[in-house]
C-alpha positions in Angstrom: 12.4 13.0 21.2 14.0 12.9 17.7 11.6 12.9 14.9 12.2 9.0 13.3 11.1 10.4 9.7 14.4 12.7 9.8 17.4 10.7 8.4 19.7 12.7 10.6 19.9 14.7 14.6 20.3 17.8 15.2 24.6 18.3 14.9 25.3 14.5 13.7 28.3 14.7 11.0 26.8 12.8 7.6 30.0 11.8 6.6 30.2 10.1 9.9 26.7 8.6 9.6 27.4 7.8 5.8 29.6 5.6 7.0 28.0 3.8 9.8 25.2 3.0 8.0 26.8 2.0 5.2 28.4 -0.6 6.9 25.4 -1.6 9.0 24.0 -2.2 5.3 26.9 -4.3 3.9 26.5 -6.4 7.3 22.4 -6.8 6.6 23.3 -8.2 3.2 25.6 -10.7 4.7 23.5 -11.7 7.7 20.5 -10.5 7.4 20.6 -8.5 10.8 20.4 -4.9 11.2 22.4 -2.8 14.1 21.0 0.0 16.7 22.3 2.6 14.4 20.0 2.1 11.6 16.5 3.9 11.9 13.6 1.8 12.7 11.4 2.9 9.4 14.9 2.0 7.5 15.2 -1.8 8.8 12.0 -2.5 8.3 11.8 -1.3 4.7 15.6 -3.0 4.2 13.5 -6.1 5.5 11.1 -5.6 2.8 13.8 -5.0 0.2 15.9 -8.6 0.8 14.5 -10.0 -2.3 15.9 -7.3 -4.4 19.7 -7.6 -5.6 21.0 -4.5 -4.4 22.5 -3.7 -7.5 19.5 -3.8 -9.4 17.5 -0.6 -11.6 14.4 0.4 -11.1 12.3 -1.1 -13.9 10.2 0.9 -16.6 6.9 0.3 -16.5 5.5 3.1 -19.1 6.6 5.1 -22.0 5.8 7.3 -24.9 2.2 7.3 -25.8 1.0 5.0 -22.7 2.7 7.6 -20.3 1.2 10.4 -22.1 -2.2 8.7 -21.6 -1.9 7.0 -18.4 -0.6 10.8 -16.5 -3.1 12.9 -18.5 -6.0 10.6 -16.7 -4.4 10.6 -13.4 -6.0 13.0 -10.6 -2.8 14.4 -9.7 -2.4 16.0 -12.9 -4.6 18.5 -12.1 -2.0 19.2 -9.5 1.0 19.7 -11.2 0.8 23.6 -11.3 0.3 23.4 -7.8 3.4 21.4 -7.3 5.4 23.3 -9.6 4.5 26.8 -8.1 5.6 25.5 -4.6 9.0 23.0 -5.6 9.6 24.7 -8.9 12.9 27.0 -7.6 13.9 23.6 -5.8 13.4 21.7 -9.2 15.6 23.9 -11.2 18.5 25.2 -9.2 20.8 23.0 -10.4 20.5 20.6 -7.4 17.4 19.2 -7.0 14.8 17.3 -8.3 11.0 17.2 -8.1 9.3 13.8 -8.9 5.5 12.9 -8.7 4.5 9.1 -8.4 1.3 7.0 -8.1 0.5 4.8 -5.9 2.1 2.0 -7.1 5.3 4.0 -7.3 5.5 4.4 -11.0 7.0 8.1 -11.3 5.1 10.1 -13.3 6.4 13.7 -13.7 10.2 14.0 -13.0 11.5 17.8 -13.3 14.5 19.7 -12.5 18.0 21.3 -14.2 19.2 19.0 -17.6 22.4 18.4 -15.5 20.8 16.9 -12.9 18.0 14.8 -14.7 20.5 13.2 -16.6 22.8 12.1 -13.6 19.0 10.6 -12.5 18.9 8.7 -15.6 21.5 6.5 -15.3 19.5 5.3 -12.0 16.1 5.0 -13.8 14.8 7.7 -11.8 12.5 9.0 -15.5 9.0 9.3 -15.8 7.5 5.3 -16.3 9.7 3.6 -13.9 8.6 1.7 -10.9 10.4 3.1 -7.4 8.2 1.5 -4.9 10.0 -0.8 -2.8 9.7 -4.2 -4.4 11.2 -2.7 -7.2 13.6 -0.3 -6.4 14.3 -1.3 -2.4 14.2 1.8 0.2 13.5 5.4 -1.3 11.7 8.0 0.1 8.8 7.9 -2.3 8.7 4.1 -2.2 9.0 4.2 1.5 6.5 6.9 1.9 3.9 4.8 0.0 4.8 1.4 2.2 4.2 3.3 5.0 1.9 5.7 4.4 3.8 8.9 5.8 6.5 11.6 5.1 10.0 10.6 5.1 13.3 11.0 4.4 15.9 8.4 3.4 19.8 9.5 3.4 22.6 8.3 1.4 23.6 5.1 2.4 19.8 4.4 3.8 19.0 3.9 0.6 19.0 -0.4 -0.2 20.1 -0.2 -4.0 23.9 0.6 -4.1 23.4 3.0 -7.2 20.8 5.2 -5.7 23.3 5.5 -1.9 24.9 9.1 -3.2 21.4 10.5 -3.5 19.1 12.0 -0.7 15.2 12.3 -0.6 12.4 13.5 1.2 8.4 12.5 0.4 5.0 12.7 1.4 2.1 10.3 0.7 -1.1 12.0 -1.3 -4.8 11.2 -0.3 -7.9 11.4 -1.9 -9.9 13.6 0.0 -13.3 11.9 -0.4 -12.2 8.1 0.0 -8.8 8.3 2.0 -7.3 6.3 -0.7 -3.9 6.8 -1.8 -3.0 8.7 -4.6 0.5 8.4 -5.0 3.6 10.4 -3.6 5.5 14.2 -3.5 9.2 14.0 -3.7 12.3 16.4 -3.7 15.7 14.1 -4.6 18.9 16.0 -4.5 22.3 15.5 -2.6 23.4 14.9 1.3 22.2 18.5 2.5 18.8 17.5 1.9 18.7 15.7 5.4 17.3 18.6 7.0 14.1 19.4 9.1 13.1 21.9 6.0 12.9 19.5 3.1 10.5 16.7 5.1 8.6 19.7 6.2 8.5 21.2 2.7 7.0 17.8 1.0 4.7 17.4 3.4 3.3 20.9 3.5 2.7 20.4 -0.3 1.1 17.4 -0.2 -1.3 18.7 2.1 -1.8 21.6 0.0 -2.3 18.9 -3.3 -5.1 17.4 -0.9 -7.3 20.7 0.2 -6.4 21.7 -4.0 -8.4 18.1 -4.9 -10.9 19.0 -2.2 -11.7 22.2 -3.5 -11.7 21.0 -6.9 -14.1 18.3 -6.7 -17.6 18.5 -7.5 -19.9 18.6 -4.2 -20.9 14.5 -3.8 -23.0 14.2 -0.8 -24.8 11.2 -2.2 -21.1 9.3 -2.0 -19.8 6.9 0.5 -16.8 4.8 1.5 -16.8 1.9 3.4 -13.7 0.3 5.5 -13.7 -3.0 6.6 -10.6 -5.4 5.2 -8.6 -6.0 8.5 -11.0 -4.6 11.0 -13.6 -6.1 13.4 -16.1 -2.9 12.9 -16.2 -1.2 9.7 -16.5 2.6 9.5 -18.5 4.6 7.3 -17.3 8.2 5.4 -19.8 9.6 4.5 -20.8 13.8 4.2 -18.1 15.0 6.7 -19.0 12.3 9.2 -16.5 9.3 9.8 -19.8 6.7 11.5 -17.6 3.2 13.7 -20.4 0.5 13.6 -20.5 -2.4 16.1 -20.2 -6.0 14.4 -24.0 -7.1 13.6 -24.0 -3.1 12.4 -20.4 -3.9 10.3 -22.0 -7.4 8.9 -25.2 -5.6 7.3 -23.2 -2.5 6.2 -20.7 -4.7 4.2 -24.0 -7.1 2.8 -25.6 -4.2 2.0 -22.4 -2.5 -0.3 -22.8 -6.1 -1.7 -25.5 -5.9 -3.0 -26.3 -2.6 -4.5 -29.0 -3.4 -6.3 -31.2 -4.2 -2.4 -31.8 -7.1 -0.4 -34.8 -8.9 1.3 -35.5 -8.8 4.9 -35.5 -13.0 4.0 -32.0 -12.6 2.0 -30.4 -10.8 4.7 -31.5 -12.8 7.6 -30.3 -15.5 5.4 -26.8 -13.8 5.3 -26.8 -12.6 9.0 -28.2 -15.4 10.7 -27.9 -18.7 7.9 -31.0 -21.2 8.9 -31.8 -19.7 12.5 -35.9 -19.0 12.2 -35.6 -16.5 14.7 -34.2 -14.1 13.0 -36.9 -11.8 11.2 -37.8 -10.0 14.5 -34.3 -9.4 15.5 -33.2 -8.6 11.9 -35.8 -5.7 11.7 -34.9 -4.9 15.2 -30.7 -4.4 14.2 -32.1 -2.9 10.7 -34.4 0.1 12.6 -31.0 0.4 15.1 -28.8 0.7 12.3 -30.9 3.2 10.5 -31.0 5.7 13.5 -27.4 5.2 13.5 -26.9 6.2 9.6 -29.4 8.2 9.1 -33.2 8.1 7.5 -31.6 9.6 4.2 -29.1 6.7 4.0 -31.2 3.6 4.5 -33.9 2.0 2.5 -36.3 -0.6 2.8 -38.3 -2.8 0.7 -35.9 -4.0 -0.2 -33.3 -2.9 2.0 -30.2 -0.8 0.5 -27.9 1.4 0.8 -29.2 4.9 -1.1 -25.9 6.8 -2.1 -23.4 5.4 -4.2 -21.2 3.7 -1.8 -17.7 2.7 -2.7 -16.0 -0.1 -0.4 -12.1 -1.2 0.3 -13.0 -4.9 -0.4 -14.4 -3.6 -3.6 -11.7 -1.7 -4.7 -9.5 -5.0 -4.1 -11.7 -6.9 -6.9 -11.8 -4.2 -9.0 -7.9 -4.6 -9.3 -7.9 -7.9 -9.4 -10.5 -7.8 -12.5 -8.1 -4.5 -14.2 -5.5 -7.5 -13.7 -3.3 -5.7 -11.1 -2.3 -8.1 -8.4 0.5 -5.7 -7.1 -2.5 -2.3 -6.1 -5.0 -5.0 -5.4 -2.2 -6.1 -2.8 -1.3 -3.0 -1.8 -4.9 -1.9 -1.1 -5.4 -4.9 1.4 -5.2 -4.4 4.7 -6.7 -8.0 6.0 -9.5 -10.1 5.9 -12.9 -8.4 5.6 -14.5 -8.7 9.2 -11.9 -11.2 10.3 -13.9 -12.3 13.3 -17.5 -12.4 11.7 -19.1 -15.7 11.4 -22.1 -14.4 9.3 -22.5 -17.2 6.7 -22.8 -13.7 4.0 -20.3 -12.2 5.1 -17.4 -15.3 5.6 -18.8 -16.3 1.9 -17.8 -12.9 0.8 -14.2 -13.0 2.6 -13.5 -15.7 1.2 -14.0 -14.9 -2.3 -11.9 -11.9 -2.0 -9.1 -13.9 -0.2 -9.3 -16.1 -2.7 -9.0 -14.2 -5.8 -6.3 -12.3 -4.2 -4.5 -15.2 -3.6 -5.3 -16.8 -6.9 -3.7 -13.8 -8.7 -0.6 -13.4 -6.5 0.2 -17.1 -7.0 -0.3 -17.5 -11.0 2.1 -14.2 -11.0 5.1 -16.0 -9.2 6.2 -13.0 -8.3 8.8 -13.1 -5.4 7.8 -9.7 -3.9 4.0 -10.0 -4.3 4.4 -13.5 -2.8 6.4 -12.6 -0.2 3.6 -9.6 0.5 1.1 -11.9 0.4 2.9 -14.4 3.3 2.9 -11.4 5.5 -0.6 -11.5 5.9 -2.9 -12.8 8.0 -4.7 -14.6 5.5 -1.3 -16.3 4.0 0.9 -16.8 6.8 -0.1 -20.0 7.1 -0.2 -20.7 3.0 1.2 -23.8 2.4 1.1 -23.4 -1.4 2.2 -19.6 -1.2 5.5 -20.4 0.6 6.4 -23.2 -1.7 6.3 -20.5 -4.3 8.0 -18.3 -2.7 11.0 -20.5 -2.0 11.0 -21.7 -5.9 10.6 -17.7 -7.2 13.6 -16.9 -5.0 17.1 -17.3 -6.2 19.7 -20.0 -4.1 21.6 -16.9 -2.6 18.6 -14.4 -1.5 18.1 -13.7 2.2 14.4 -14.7 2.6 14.5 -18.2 0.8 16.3 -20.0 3.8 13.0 -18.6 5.5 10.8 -19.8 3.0 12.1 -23.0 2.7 11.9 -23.3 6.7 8.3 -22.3 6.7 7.0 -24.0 4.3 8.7 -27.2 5.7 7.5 -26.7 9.5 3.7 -26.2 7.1 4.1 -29.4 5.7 4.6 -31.1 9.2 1.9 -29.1 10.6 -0.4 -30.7 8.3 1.1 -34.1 8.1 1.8 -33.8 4.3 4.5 -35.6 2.5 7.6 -33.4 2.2 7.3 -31.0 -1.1 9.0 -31.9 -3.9 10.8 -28.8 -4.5 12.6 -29.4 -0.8 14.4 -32.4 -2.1 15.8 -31.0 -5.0 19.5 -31.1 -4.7 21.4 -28.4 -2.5 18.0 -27.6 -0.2 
């Protein structure tokens, strides 16, 4: 079976395959609909891109001094000798170049011949701009970070017209400690990059940026990382070990990372159980279960907490949220926390992130961020979130016809007077 990351087979012509999907991307702009030809991971992120106009520029988010201090602090700037010992021929021999973004797609290091870097230019492909997908449409480093793998995109696969005579190959970047993601390798050049070689290459060194991190970072056995936004059971990283918990386990794990400071065997039968006097014997019975599950060294009592520092996806969401970045605290949310607890702590918790998420991606207005947010679980059914969707969206973009027909079957739904932006003249 062909590998679906690799923009082309083994013996297809690219002229010949420039052109099909070329046209199969003129016809997605018209109707909306892509054809068999185009690779899977390239309609879906062309479904991602509609909002864009496909002659748009990749916007600059940084420059000067807050580039300078914004890369210096980033962790993969302790990688950039690594990257540049393994791309550096590719990044100066006249044909290539070498670009390292963050996780939200801003490139920060962009390196290769003069000749080349300043054809990039004219594309915004510099050091500040934004290339993940909501901004710049389908690219291999966007791509790679929407879908959390190595790819390639070729030519034509590309959803900005401007960028459609470049080729490029990139590989997601993990922290080695939490699994979260650090941002992207890429190698940019012309057509003959669509080879096995160059998706192999990228990948290969962003492996090699992840054991360099590894091996750099100070020993932390007293550090943990909890997962559990858009999962029943939440699992727990912690010395080596990767620890699945059942759901009562998941539901004290995540009230326990919510309180670092240690709860009461009354406070948590409180948050586990809500008014149910039966609880303290069964609490203390799940408690002494859970603590054979984690460990003696993890678990504390009186009060009960969690004894390494523990870092948590839900957390890392507000923490965004609080820096004032909607678009990463997006980005890093999977799903509701423990969608299917009922836990009175825990649903009071998911609903304060879902809320401040939501909060934040609505006083943005922001079509793509809105449009992200719809696509979840927690705002497919948004009422309010698909109103502002349809009034962010211009008259002639592909997803507002959507928009408008959701939030309209919505309204019914929940017997509400038509909204008022639906009888404006021309919807």
């Amino acid at each position: 079976m062909a590998d679906p990351w690799l923009a082309l087979e083994f013996g297809a012509d690219p002229a010949e395959r420039i052109a099909q999907i070329g046209a199969a991307h003129e016809a997605f702009l018209t109707a909306g609909t892509t054809s068999g030809r185009v690779r899977e991971v390239v309609a879906r992120s062309w479904e991602r891109s509609a909002l864009l106009d496909p002659e748009t520029t990749a916007p600059v988010d940084l420059t000067d001094d807050a580039l300078e201090t914004y890369r210096a602090a980033h962790p993969l700037a302790r990688v950039m000798p690594l990257f540049r010992d393994l791309l550096g021929g590719i990044a100066q021999d006249g044909a290539h170049l070498m670009a390292v973004c963050d996780a939200a797609g801003r490139l920060l290091w962009v390196e290769g011949h003069p000749g080349v870097l300043r054809h990039a230019e004219r594309m915004n492909f510099v050091p500040g701009a934004r290339w993940d997908e909501a901004h710049a449409g389908t690219n291999a480093p966007g791509t790679a970070l929407a879908v959390d793998h190595g790819v390639q995109i070729f030519a034509t696969e590309h959803f900005v017209r401007p960028v459609q005579r470049w080729t490029c190959a990139a590989a997601p970047i993990h922290d080695p400690a939490s699994g979260a993601l650090l941002g992207a390798v890429d190698i940019t050049g012309g057509d003959h990059l669509a080879n096995p070689q160059s998706l192999a290459l990228v990948r290969a060194t962003a492996r090699a940026a992840e054991a360099f991190l590894a091996g750099a970072a100070p020993a932390a056995p007293d550090v943990a990382y909890v997962s559990a936004l858009g999962r029943d059971e939440a699992e727990l990283r912690v010395g080596g070990r990767r620890i699945r918990l059942g759901r009562r386990h998941s539901e004290l794990l995540v009230l326990l990372v919510d309180h670092p400071e240690g709860r009461t065997g009354e406070q948590l039968g409180l948050d586990l159980y809500g008014d149910d006097r039966r609880h303290p014997v069964t609490l203390r019975a799940e408690l002494s279960r859970l603590r054979r599950v984690l460990g003696e060294e993890l678990l504390d009592s009186r009060p009960y907490r969690l004894r390494p520092a523990v870092r948590a996806d839900f957390r890392t969401v507000t923490e965004l949220l609080e820096r004032g970045d909607p678009a990463a605290a997006l980005r890093a949310y999977p799903g509701p926390l423990l969608p299917l607890s009922d836990a009175p702590g825990v649903a009071r918790l998911r609903r304060l992130v879902d809320g401040q998420l939501r909060a934040a991606v609505l006083a943005g207005a922001d079509p793509g961020l809105l449009a992200a947010w719809t696509a979840t679980a927690a705002g497919s059914d948004d009422l309010a979130a698909w109103q502002a969707l349809a009034r962010a969206l211009p008259p002639g973009a592909p997803r507002r016809p959507l928009a408008l027909a959701r939030a309209r079957q919505l309204a019914e739904e929940y017997a509400l007077p038509r909204a008022t932006f639906l009888q404006r003249p021309g919807n």
